[in-house]
C-alpha distance (Angstrom), angle and dihedral (degrees) to the residues before:
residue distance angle dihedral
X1 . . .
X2 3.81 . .
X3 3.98 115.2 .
X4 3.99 130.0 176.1
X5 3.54 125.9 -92.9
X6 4.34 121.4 -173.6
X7 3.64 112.6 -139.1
X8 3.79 123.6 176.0
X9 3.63 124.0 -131.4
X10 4.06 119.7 -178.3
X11 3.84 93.1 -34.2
X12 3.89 96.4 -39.8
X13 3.64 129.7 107.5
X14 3.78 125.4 -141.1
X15 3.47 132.3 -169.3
X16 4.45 111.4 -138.5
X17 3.83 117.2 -175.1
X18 3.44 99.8 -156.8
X19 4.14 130.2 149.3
X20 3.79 123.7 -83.7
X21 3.73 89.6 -106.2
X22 3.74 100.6 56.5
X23 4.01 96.7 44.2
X24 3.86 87.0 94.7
X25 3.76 92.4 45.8
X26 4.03 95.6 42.5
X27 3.82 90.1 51.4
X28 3.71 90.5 49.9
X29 4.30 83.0 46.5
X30 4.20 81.4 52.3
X31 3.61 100.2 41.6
X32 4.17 86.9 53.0
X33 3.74 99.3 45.9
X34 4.10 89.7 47.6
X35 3.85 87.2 53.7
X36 4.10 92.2 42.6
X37 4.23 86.2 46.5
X38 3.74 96.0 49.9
X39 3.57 91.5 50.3
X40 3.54 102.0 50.5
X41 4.00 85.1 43.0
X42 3.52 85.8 50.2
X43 4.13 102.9 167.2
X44 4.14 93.2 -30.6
X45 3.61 87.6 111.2
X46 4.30 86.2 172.6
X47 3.98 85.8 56.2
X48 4.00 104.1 127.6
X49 3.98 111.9 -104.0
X50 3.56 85.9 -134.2
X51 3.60 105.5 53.7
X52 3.88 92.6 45.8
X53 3.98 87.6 49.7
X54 3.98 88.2 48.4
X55 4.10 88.9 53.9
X56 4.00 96.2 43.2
X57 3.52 84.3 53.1
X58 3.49 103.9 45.8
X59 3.86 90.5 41.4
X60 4.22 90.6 46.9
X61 4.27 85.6 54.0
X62 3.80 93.5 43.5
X63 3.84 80.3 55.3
X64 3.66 91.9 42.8
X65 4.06 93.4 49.4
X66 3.55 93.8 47.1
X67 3.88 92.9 53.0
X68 3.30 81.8 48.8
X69 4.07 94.0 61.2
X70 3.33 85.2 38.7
X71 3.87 96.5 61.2
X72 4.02 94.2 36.8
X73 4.35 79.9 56.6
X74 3.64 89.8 53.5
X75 3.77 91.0 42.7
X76 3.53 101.3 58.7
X77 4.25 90.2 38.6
X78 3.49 84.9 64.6
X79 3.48 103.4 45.7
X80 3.92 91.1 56.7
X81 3.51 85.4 43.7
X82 3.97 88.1 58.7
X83 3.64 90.4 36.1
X84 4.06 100.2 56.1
X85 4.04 87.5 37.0
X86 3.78 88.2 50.5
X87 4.33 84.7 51.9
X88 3.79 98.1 46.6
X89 4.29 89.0 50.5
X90 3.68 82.5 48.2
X91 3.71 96.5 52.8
X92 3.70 93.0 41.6
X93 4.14 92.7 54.4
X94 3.36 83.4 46.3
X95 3.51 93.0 65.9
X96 3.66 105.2 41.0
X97 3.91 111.5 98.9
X98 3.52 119.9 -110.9
């Protein structure tokens, strides 16, 4: 069941239907995007609402993408971590007597 939450974003209110279970987490979304607006406003108070809501956004997803990278990096680390431990336990069973 969807319901409707308020948030505030530089001086505007918005009404977000979202689930019971992501209120917490869309308010948190909110709270962020306010803070990255307000900075890239920074005291241009005649600064479109648009344009700074295009730049948070495009600034939030170049975050996003590059944790992204970031992750995939880590991913394939681990898996040839996994894969050379995975040979050396082979190679030692290998040489235990049977």
């Amino acid at each position: 069941m969807s319901e409707g939450i308020a948030v505030r974003i530089l001086d505007r209110e918005f009404m977000i239907g979202c689930k019971p279970e992501e209120r917490e987490s869309l308010q948190a979304a909110a709270q962020l995007l306010e803070a990255r607006m307000r900075g890239i406003r920074g005291d241009n108070r005649m600064a479109a609402f648009d344009r700074i809501a295009v730049i948070a956004a495009l600034n939030l997803a170049a975050e996003v993408h590059s944790f992204r990278r970031e992750l995939e990096g880590r991913d394939t680390d681990l898996t040839r971590g996994l894969a050379d431990l995975n040979r050396k336990v082979d190679a030692l069973l290998g040489q235990v007597p049977r």
